[in-house]
N, C-alpha and C positions, 0 to 999 in steps of 0.2 A: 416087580415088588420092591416097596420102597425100605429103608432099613426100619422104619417105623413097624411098616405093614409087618415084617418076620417076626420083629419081637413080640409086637399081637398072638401072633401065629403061636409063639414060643408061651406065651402068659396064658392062652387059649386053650394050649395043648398041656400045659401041666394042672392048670387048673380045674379042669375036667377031671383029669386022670385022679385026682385027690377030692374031686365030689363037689368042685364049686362050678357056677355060672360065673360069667361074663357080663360086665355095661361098658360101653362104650360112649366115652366123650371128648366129640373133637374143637378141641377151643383154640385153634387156626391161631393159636399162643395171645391172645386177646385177654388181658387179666380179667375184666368186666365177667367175658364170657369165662372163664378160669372160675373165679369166684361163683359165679351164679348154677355150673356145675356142683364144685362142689360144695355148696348148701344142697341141691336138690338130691347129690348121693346122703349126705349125712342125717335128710329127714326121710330119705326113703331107707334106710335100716337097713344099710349095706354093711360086710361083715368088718372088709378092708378095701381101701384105695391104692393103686400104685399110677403115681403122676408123676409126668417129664412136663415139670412146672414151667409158667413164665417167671419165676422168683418174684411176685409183686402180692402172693397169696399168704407170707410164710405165717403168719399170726392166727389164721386162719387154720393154715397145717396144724400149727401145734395144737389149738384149741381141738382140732376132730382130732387126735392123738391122741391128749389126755382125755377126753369123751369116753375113751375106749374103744374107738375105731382103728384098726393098724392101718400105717400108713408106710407104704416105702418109695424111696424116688428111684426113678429109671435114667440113665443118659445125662439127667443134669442133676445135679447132685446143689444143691440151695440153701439147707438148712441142716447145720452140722450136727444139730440133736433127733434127725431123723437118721435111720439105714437110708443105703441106697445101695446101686447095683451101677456102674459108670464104666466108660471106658479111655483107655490113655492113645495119648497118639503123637507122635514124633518123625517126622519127616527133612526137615532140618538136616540132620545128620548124612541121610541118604544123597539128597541133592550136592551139599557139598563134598561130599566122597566122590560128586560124579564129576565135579569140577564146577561147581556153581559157585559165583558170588555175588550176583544179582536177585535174590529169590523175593519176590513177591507173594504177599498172601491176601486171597480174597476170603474174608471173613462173612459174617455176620453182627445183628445188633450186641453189642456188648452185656446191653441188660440182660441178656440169658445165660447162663452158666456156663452154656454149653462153647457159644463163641467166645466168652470170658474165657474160660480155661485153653480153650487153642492156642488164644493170641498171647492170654502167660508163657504156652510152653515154646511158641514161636520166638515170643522176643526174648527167653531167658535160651535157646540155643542158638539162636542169630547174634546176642552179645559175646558167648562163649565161642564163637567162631572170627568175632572182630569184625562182623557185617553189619549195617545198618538196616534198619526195620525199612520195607515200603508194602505200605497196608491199603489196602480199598475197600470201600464200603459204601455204598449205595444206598439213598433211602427209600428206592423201591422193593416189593415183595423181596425177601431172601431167598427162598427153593424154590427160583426159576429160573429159567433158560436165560431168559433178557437180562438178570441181574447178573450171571455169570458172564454175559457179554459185554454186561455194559463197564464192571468192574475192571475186567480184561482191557476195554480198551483206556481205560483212566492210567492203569498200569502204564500200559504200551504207548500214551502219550506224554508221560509222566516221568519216565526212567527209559532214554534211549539203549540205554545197555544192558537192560533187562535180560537174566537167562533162565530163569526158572521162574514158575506160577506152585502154588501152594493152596488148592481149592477147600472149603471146608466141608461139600456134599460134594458127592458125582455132578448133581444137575447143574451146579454152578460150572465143573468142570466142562460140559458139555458145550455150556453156551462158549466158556474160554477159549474151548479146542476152534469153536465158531469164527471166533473173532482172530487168534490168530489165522487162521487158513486165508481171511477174509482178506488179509495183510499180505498175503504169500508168505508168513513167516513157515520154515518146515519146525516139522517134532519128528523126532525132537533134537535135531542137528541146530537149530537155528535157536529152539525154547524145549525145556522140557514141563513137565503138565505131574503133580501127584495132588489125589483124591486123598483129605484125613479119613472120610466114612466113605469108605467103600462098597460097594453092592457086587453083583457078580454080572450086574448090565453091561461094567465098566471093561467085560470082557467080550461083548456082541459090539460096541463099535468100528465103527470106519478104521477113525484110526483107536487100538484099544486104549483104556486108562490106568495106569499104574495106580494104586491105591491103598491105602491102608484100609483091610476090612477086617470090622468089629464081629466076633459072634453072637450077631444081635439077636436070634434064635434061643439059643443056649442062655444069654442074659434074660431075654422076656420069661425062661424056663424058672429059671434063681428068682427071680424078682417075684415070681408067683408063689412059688413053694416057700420064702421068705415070708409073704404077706400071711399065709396058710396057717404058717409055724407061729405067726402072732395070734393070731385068728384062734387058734388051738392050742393056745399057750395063756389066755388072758389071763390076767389076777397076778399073775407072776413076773416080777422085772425082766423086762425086756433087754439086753445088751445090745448096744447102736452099733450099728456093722458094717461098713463103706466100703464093698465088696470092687475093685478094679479089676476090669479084665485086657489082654494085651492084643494088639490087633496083629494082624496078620500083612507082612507087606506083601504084596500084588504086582510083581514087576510087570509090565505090561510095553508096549510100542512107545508111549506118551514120554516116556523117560530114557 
């Protein structure tokens, strides 16, 4: 189950419980298809939305907002006059506690809030440690196996002295752990490996994944009964609410 899939699970399960259905729309973060969504929820007379936007809709948000449709954002957080439900994440600190001063981060496209806001928190505590940023980013698919390997190896050709990787999913971790083994590099005497979103897969590997895991469950929980409270509140000011939740670190083998 991916961290997407639980918070489903979690928006699923409270929404029910409080007397609402469910639509689902997967816009594979494509704005076109983003937009074209949600126009088709706004004339189909849906009560509220909650989207983990590409940020390239936000004009759009507002308008079905003021409409009278609730709207709140999940995970990326885009538009500072909507709520949203998001979570933090800090690994920086760990690595160098463990004696790291090489740490690499394989991110994502910047456009999206989500790998925007990593790479803030990345390079404001890589400065306050006196390290230099070394960041990777591929412009193939992001949450796949190949993208995590192929970032890894940019890294590993890039910075001989490389000692730590900084993934922003598990999956990217996965292909990482790939390409060092591929190296004969070990983990994590030789590289250590943490996951920002962590799942609980990161604990059925080879070798396992240290990770920071979000309670994406319990978020998709909030972010429902959030939308609900608008939903059943309408007519009356709504106060905009940027709810952060704190992950959990995952020590695992990789570290």
């Amino acid at each position: 189950m991916t961290i997407f899939a639980e918070i489903l699970q979690g928006i699923e399960e409270q929404a029910r419980y409080l007397g609402y259905s469910i639509l689902i729309c997967n816009t594979e973060d494509d704005p076109e298809t983003e937009r074209e969504c949600l126009n088709r929820l706004r004339n189909g007379f849906v009560d509220g939305i909650i989207i983990a936007g590409t940020g390239k809709c936000g004009r759009l948000l507002r308008d079905i907002q003021v409409s009278g449709i609730a709207v709140i954002q999940i995970i990326r957080k885009q538009e500072k006059n909507i709520s949203s439900v998001v979570a933090d994440y800090e690994a920086v600190q760990y690595l160098a506690d463990k004696g790291c001063r090489e740490i690499g981060f394989i991110n994502g496209p910047m456009s999206l809030a989500t790998y925007h806001d990593r790479y803030q928190g990345y390079r404001k505590a890589i400065h306050e440690k006196g390290l230099k940023e070394i960041c990777s980013e591929s412009m193939i698919p992001t949450n796949t196996f190949e993208y995590g390997f192929q970032c890894a190896e940019e890294l590993l050709d890039s910075n001989f002295a490389l000692d730590a990787m900084i993934v922003a999913v598990d999956i990217q971790g996965i292909g990482a752990i790939r390409a060092l083994k591929e190296r004969g590099l070990l983990i994590p005497d030789d590289m250590k490996l943490v996951s920002l979103t962590g799942h609980s897969i990161g604990g059925m590997l080879e070798t396992t994944m240290t990770s920071m895991e979000i309670p994406a469950h319990e978020m998709g929980r909030k972010a429902a009964g959030m939308v609900v409270e608008a939903v059943e509140t309408k007519g009356r000011p709504q106060d905009i609410s940027h709810l952060v939740f704190d992950p959990v670190l995952i020590e695992r083998e990789s570290s």
